[in-house]
Structure formats: structure tokens, C-alpha cells
NUMAR-530258 format. One record per atom (N, C-alpha, C, O): residue number from 1; y, x, z; residue in three letters; atom name. Coordinates in Angstrom, 1 decimal. Each point is the difference from the previous one (the first is absolute). Example, Ala and Ser with C-alpha at 12.3 -4.5 7.8 and 13.67 -1.06 7.14 Angstrom:
REM NUMAR-530258
(1,(-5.7,13.2,7.8),ala,N)
(1,(1.2,-0.9,0.0),ala,CA)
(1,(1.2,0.9,0.0),ala,C)
(1,(0.0,1.0,0.7),ala,O)
(2,(1.1,-1.4,-1.4),ser,N)
(2,(1.1,0.9,0.0),ser,CA)
(2,(1.1,-0.8,0.8),ser,C)
(2,(1.1,0.5,0.1),ser,O)
REM end
This chain:
REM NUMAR-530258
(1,(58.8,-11.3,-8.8),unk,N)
(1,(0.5,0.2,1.3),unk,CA)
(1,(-0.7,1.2,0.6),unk,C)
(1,(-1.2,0.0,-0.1),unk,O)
(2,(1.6,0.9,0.7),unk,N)
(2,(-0.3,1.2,0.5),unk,CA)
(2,(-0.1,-0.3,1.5),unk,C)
(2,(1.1,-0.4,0.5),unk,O)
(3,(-2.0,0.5,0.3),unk,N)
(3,(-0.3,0.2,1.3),unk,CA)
(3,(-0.3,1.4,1.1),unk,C)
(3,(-0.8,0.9,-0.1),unk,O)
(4,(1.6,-1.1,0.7),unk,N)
(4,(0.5,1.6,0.9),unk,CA)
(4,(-0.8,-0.5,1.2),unk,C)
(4,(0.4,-1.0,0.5),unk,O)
(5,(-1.7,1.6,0.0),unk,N)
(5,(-0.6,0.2,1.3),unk,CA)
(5,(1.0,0.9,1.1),unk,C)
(5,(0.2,1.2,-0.2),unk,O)
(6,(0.4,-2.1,1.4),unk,N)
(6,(0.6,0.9,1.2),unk,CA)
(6,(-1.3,0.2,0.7),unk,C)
(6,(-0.8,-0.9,0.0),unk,O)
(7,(0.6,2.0,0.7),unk,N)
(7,(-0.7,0.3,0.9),unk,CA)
(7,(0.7,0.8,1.1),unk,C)
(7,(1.0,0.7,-0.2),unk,O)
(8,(-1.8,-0.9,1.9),unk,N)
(8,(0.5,0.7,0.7),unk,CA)
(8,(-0.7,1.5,0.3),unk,C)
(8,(-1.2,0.3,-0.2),unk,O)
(9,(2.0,0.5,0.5),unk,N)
(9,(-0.7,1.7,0.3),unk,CA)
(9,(-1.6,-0.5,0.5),unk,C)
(9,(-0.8,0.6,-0.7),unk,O)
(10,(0.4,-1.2,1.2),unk,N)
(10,(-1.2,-0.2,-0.1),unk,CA)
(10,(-1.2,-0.5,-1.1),unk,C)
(10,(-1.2,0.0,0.1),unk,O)
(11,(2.0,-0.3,-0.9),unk,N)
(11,(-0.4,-0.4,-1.0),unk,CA)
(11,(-0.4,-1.9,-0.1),unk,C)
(11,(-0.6,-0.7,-0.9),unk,O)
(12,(1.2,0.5,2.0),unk,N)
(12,(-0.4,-1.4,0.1),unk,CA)
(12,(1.3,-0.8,-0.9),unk,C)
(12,(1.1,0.5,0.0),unk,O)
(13,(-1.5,-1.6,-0.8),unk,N)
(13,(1.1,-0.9,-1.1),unk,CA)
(13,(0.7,-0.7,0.9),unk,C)
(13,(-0.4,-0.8,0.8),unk,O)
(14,(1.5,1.3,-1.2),unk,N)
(14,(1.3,-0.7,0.7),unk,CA)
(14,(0.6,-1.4,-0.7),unk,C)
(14,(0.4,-1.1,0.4),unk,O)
(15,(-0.6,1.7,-1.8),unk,N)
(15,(0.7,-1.2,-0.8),unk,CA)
(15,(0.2,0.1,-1.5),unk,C)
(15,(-0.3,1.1,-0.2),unk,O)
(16,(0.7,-1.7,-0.8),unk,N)
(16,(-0.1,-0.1,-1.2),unk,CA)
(16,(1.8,0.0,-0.7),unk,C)
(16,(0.9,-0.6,0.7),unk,O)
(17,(-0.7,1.2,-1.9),unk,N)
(17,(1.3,-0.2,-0.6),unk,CA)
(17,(-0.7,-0.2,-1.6),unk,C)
(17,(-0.6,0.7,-0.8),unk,O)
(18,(1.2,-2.0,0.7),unk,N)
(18,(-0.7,-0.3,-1.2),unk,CA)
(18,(1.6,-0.1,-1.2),unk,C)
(18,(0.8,-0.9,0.0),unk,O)
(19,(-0.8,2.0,-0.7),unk,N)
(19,(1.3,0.3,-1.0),unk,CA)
(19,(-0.3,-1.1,-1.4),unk,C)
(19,(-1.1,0.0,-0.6),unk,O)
(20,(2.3,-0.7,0.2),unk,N)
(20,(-0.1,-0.5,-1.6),unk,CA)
(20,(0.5,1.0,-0.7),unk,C)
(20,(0.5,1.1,0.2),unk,O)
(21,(-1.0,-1.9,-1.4),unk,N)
(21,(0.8,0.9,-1.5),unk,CA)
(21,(1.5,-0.2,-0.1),unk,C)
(21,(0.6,0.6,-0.9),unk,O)
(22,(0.1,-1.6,2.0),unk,N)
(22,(1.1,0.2,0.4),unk,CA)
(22,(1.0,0.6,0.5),unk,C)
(22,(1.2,0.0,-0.1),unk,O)
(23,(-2.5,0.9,1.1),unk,N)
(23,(0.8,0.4,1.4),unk,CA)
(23,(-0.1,-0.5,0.7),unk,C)
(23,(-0.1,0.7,1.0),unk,O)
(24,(0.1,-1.9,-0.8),unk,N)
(24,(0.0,-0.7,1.5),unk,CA)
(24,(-1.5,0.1,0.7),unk,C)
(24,(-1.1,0.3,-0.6),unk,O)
(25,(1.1,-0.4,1.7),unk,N)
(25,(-1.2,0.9,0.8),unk,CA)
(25,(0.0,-1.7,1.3),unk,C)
(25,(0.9,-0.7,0.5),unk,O)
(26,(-2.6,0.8,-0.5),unk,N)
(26,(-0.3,-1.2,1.1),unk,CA)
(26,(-1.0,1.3,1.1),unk,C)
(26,(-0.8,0.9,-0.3),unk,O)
(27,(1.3,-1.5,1.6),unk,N)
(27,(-0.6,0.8,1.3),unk,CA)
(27,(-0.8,-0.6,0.5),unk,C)
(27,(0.4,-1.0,0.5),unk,O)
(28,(-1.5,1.3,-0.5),unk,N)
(28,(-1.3,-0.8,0.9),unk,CA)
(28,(-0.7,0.6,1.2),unk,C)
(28,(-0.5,1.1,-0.3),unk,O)
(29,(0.3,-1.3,1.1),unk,N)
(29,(-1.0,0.6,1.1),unk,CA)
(29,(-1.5,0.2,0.1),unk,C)
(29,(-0.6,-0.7,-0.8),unk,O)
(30,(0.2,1.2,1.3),unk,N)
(30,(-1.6,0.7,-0.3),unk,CA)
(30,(-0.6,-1.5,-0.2),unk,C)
(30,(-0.5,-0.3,-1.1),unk,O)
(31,(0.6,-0.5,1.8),unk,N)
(31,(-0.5,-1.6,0.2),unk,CA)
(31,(0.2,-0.6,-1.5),unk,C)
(31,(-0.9,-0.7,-0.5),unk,O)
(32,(2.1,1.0,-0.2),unk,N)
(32,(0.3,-1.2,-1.0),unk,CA)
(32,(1.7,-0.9,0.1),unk,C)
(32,(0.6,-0.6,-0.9),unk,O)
(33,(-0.5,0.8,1.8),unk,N)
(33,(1.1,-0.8,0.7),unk,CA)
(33,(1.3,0.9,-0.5),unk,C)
(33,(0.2,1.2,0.4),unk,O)
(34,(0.6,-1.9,-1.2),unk,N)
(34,(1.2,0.1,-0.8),unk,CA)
(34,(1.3,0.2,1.3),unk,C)
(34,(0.4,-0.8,0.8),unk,O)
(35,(0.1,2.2,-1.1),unk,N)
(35,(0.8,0.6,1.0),unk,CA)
(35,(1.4,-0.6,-0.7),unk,C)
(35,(0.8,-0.8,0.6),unk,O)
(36,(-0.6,1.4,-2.0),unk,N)
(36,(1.5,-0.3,-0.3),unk,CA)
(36,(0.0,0.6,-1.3),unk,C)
(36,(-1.0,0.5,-0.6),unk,O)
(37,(1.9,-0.4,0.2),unk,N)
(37,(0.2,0.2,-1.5),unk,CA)
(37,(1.0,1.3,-0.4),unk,C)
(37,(0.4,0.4,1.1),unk,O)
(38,(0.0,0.3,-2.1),unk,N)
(38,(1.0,0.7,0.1),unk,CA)
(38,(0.5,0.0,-2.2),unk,C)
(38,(-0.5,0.6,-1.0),unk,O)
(39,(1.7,-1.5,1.2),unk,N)
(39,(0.0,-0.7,-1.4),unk,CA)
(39,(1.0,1.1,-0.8),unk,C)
(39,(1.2,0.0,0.3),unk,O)
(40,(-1.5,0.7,-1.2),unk,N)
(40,(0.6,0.9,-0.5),unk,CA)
(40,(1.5,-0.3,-0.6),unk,C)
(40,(0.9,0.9,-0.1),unk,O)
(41,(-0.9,-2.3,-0.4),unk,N)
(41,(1.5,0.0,-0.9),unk,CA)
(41,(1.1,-0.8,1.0),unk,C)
(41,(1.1,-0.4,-0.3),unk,O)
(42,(-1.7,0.4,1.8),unk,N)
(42,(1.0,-0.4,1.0),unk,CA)
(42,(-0.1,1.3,0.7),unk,C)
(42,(0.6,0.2,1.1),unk,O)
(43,(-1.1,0.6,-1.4),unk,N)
(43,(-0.1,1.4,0.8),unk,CA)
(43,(-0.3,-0.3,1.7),unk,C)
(43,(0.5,0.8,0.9),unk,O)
(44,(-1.1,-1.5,-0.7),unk,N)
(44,(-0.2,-0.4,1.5),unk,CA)
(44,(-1.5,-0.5,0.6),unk,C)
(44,(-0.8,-0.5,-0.7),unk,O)
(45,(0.6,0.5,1.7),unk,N)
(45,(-1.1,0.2,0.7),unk,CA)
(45,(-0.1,-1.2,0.8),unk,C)
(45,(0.8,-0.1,0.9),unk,O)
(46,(-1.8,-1.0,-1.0),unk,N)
(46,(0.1,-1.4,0.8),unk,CA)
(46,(-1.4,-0.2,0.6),unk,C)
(46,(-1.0,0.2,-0.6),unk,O)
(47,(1.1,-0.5,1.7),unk,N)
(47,(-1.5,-0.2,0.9),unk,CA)
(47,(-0.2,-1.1,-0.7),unk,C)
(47,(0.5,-0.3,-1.1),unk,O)
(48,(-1.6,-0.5,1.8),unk,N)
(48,(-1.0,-1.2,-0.6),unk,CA)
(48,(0.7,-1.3,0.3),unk,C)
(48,(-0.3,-1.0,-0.6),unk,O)
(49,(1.2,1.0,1.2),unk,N)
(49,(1.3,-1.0,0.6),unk,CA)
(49,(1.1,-0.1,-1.5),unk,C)
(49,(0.6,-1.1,-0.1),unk,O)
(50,(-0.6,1.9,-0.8),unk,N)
(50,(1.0,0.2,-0.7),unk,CA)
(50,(1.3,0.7,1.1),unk,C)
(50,(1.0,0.1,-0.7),unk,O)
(51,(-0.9,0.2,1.5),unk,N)
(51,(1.2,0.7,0.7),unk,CA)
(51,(0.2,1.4,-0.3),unk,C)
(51,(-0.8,0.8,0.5),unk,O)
(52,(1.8,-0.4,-1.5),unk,N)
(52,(0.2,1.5,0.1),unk,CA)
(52,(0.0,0.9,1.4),unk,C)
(52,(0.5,-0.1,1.1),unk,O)
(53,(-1.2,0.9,-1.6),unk,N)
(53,(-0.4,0.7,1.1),unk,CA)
(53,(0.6,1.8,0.2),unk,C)
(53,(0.2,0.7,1.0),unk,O)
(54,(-0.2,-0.2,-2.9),unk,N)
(54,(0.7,1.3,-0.2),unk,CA)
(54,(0.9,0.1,-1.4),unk,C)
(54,(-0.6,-0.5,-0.9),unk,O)
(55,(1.6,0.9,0.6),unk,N)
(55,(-0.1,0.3,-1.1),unk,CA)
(55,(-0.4,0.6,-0.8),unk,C)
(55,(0.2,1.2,0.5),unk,O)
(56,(-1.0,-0.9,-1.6),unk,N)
(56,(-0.7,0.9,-0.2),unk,CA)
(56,(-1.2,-0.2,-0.1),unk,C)
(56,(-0.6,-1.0,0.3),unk,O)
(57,(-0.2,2.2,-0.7),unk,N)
(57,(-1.7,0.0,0.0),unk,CA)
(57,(-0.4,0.1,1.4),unk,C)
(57,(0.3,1.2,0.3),unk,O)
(58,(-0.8,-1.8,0.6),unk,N)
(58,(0.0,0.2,1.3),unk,CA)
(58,(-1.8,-0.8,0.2),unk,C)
(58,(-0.6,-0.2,1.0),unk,O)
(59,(0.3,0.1,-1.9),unk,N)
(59,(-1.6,-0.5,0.2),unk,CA)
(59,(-0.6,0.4,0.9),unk,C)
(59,(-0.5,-0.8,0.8),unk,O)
(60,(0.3,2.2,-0.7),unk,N)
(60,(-0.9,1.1,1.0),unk,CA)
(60,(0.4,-1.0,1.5),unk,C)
(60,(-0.7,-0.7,0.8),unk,O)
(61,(2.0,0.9,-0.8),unk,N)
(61,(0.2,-0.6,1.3),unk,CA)
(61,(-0.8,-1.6,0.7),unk,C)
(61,(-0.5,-0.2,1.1),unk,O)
(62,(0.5,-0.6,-2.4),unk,N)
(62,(-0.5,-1.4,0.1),unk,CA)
(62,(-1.6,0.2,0.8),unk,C)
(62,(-0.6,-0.9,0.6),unk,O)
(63,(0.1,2.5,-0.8),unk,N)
(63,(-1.5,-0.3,0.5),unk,CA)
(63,(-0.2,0.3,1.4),unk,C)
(63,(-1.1,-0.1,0.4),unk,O)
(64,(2.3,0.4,0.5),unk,N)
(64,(0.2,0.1,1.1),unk,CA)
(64,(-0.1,-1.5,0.3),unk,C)
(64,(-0.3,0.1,1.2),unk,O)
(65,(0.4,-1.4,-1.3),unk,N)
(65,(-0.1,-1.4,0.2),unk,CA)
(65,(-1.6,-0.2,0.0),unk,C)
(65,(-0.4,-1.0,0.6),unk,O)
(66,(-0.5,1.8,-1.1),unk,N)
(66,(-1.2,-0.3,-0.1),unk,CA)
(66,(-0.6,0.0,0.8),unk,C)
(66,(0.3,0.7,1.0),unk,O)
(67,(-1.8,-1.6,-1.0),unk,N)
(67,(-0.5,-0.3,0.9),unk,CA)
(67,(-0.8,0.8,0.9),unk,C)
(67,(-0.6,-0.6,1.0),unk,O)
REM end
């Protein structure tokens, strides 16, 4: 699993995108706390609720919910 550090222009950690050897990608917040998912063979983007949220790769977006 490959892990992507978000950071903000200040360099402070915003949040985590943690990619499988699938594709599918889990969103986490600087804390740890599981934003949402974004599942590649439904091509769709679901917060931590399971509620679609985007079509598409829309993860980046999920870190705007963060804490």
C-alpha cells in the first residue's frame, strides 16, 4: 500500500491517501480518523458514512472534512 502525505502551503499535515494494489484509495486525517474511501471498480468516491459523495476520484476533496 503506498501512502501519499497531504500537506498545507505551510507545510503543516493535512491528511493521508493511502492507495492499494487495487486502486482503491482510503482518506485519513492528520489525526488518523478515516474520511472516506474512493473505490476504483465502482469508480466512485464515499465518505465514512458509505454515502456517495462524487463520481469519480474525488479523494483530495474528502480532506476538506478534516479535522
Amino acid at each position: 500500500m503506498a501512502r501519499e502525505t497531504i500537506k498545507a502551503f505551510s507545510g503543516r499535515i493535512i491528511g493521508y491517501i493511502d492507495t492499494k494494489p487495487n486502486g482503491d484509495k482510503q482518506v485519513s486525517s492528520w489525526t488518523g480518523k478515516i474520511l472516506g474511501y474512493y473505490i476504483k471498480s465502482q469508480d466512485v468516491t464515499r465518505d465514512f458514512y458509505g454515502k456517495i459523495v462524487a463520481r469519480g476520484d474525488a479523494s483530495g476533496m474528502l480532506l476538506s472534512m478534516a479535522d
